[in-house]
N, C-alpha and C positions, 0 to 999 in steps of 0.2 A: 431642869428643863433640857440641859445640855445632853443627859442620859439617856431622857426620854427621845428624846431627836436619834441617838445613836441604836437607839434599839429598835426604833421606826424603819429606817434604813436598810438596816443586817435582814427584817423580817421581810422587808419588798425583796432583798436580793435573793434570799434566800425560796419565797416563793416563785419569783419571776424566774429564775434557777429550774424548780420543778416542773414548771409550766414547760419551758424549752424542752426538757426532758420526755416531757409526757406528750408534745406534737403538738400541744396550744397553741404555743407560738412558734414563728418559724424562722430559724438564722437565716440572715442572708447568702443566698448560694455563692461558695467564693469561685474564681473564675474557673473551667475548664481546660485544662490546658491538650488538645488536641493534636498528636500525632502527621502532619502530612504525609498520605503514603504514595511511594518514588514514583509509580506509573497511575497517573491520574487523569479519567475523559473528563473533559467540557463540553456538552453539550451548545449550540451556538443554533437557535430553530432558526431564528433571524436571517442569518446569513448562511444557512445550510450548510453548516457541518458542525463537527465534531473532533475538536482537540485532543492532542494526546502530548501529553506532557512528561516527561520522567525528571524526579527533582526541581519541578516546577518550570523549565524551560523546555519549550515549543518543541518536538521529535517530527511530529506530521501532522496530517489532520482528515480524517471522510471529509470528503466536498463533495455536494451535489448540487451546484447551482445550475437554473433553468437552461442555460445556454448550454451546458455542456452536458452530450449526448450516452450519457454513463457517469454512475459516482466511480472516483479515485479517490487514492489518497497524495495529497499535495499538499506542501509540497516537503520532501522528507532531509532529514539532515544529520549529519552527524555526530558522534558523542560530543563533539566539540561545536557543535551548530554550525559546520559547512554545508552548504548545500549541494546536494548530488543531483538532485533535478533542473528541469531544466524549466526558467522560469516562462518564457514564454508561452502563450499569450498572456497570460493574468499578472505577472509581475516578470516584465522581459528586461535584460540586461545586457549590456555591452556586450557583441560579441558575442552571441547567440542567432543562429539558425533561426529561420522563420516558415519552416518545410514543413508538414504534417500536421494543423490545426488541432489533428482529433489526440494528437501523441501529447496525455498529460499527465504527471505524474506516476501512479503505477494502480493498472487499468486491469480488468479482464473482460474477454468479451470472442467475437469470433466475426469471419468474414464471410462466411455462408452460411445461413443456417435457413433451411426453407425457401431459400434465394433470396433472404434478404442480409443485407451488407449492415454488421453491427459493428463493425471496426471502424470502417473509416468515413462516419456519420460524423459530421458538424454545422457549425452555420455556416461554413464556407457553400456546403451542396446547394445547388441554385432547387427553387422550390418544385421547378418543374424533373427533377429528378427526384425528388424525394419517397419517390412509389417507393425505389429501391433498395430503400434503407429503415435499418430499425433501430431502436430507442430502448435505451435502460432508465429505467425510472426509480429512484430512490420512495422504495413506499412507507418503510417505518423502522423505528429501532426496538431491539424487541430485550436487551439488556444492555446493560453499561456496569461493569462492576473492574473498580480500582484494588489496585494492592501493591506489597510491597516487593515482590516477585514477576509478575504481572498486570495486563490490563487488561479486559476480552471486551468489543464489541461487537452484537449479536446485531443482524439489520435484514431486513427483506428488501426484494428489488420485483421488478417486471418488465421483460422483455417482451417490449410491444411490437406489432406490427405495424406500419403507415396510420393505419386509422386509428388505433389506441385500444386494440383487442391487445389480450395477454395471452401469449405465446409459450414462454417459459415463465415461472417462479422461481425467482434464486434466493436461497438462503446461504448467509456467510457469517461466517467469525474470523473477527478481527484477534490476534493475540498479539499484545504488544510486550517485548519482555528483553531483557541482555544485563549486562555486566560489566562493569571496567569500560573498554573502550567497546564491548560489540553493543549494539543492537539489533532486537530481531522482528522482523513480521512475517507473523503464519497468516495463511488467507486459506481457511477453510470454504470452499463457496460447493454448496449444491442446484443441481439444477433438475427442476422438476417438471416435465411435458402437462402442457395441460388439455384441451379438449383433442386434441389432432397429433398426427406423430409428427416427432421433429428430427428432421436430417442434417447432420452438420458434414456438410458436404467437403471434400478434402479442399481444404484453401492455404496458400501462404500467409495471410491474414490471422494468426491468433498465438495463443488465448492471453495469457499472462504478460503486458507489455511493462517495461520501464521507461523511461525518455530521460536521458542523461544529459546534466550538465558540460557545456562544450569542455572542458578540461577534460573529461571522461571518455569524449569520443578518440576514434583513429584520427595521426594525422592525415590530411587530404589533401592534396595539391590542385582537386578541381574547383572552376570555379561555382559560386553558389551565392544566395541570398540572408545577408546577416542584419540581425539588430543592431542600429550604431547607439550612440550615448543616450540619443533623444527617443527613443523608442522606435524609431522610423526604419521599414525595410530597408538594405540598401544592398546594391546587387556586387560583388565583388568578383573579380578576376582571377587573384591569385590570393588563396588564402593565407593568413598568417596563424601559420601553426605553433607558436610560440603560447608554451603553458600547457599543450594539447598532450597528452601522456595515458592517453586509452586503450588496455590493449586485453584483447581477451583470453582465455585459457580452458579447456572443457577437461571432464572427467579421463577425457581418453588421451587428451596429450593435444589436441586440437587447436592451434592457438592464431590470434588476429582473424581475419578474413578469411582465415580456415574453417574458422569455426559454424558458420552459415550452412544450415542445408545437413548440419551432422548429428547424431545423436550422442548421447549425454545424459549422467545420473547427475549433472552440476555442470557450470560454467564458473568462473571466479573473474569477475572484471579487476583490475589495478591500475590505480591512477594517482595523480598527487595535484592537488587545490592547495596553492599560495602556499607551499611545501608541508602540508600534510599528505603523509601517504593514507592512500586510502585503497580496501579489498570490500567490492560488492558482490557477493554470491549467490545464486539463486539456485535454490536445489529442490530436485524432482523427486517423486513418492514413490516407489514402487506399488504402493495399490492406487495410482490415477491410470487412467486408460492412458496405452497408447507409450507406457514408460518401456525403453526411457525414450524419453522425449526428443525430436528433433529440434532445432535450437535456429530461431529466426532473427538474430544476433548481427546487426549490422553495424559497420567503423561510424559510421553520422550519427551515430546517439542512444540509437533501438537495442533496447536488452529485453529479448522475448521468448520463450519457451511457448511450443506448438505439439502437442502429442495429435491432434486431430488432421493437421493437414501432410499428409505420409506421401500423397502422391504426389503434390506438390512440392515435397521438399527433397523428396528421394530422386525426382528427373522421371518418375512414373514408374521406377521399380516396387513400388510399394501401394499400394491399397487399404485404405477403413471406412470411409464415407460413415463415421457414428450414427448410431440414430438410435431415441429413444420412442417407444409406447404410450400415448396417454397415460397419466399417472405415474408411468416409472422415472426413477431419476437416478443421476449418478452426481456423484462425489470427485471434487480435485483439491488436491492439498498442496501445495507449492510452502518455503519458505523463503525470505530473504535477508541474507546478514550484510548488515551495513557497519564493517569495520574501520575501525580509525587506528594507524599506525601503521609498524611495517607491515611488507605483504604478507597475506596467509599463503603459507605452503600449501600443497599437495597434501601433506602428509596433514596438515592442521583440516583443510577442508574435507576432505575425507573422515574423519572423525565428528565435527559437525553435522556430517552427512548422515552418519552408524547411527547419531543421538536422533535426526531428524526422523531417519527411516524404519530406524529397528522396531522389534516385535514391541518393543514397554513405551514405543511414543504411545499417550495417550490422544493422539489427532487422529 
């Protein structure tokens, strides 16, 4: 009996053996073990936007919530998750500025375009002016694709009139990407005329803003309006410039409050947050109109590059007033390196530059 039992056995294994083999039956799948790769979106429809993660903590994120008159990306930080933006309004902190509603995170946009004011639109404009201003609308995201190199998000927008007619079509990519301690964003954005021509009339108002956290500004000795602990405006006399270590530098040697009103293939900001040094650079294309750029770069916060407003920034020795065709469009390429350590040199950001500019970028 015992033998008969043992040979029972051998013959179920040995068939239930074949059967596995043959796809009859099926092992249990053992687990997958899956990869994270370093630059990764979140999507977030909910709360309109879209995270950007490298090694799984926060870098920045697309925001377009209702209230705010343009998507940005907010708020951005460094390899080490300092903040270089400035958190006001949506998350305001000690000792922050309460000046420019519309200045958030890192924006594009312009201040005349067909006479309407696309810069410096917010909820602050009372209703009864509002004729005079236009509206960027986050319309939809057109790809999301992670890696270990990179990140790119692909997004449309519409640049509305007062009434909710579409003016411009913009298309942009996002590229999220760095190394060690840099990081970087390309902001590829096209803009494309739709039924009517569109005049971007020469303004100090544009195009590519940053809004810096107050460490990063010039010091200031006048007085002004700051965020105390409680979130509350408070209007102050003499500022306390202790911590404040902002100070600018351009392509051409231009530096602090020089730099305003100048042209420039780069500007390199350097500052230090709770003694990290920090180099934010923003560097200009040789194929965007208008390069290289004049540099609307002010000591309170503003890190902005303007190729369109030439009369305005030159004192009226200069003239462009852009303007596109129905259907035509053009293309701007801007990058930005958010360093963490000592300052980049000259010699380091100029090279960054070569890699941004030269013939074999793929942007």
């Amino acid at each position: 009996m015992k033998r008969h039992k043992h040979i029972f056995w051998v013959t179920a294994l040995l068939v239930t053996t074949l059967l596995i083999s043959a796809g009859f039956i099926l092992k249990k799948p053992s687990p997958v073990q899956t990869k994270t790769q370093k630059f990764t979106l979140v999507a977030d429809a909910k709360n309109k936007r879209v995270d950007v993660l490298v090694d799984g903590q926060p870098f920045t994120s697309y925001f377009y919530p209702n209230d705010l008159m343009k998507p940005v990306l907010y708020p951005i930080r460094t390899s080490k998750g300092t903040l270089i933006t400035r958190g006001w309004p949506y998350d305001p902190r000690p000792g922050e500025r309460v000046d420019h509603p519309h200045h958030v995170g890192l924006w594009f946009n312009y201040g005349d375009v067909n006479g309407l004011d696309f810069w410096n639109n917010s909820t602050a404009i009372e209703a009864s002016k509002k004729s005079g201003y236009g509206t960027i609308k986050h319309n939809k995201i057109l790809k999301m694709t992670n890696g270990d190199n990179q990140a790119e998000l692909a997004v449309t927008m519409d640049w509305q009139k007062p009434d909710g007619t579409n003016l411009l079509r913009e298309d942009t990519r996002f590229v999220f990407s760095g190394s060690g301690d840099n990081r970087y964003i390309d902001r590829i954005t096209t803009l494309t005329a739709l039924k009517e021509e569109v005049v971007f009339k020469d303004n100090k108002e544009g195009v590519i803003g940053l809004r810096l956290a107050r460490e990063l500004e010039h010091p200031s000795d006048k007085p002004e309006v700051f965020t105390d602990a409680s979130g509350k405006a408070t209007p102050v006399a003499k500022l306390n410039n202790e911590g404040v270590t902002g100070k600018y530098r351009s392509s051409e040697g231009k530096e602090g409050d020089a730099v305003w009103g100048t042209r420039g293939k780069w500007v390199n900001l350097t500052g230090t947050i709770k003694a990290e040094p920090i180099s934010l650079v923003m560097l200009d294309n040789p194929q965007n109109v208008g390069y290289p750029t004049y540099w609307h770069a002010r000591g309170y916060g503003l890190f902005a590059a303007n190729p369109l407003g030439q009369k305005a920034l030159s004192d009226g020795k200069e003239e462009l007033n852009f303007k596109l065709a129905p259907g035509k469009s053009v293309t701007f390429r801007h990058r930005l390196i958010v360093h963490s350590g000592s300052s980049l040199t000259d010699d380091q950001v100029n090279a960054e530059y070569q890699k941004f500019a030269g013939k074999n970028s793929k942007l």
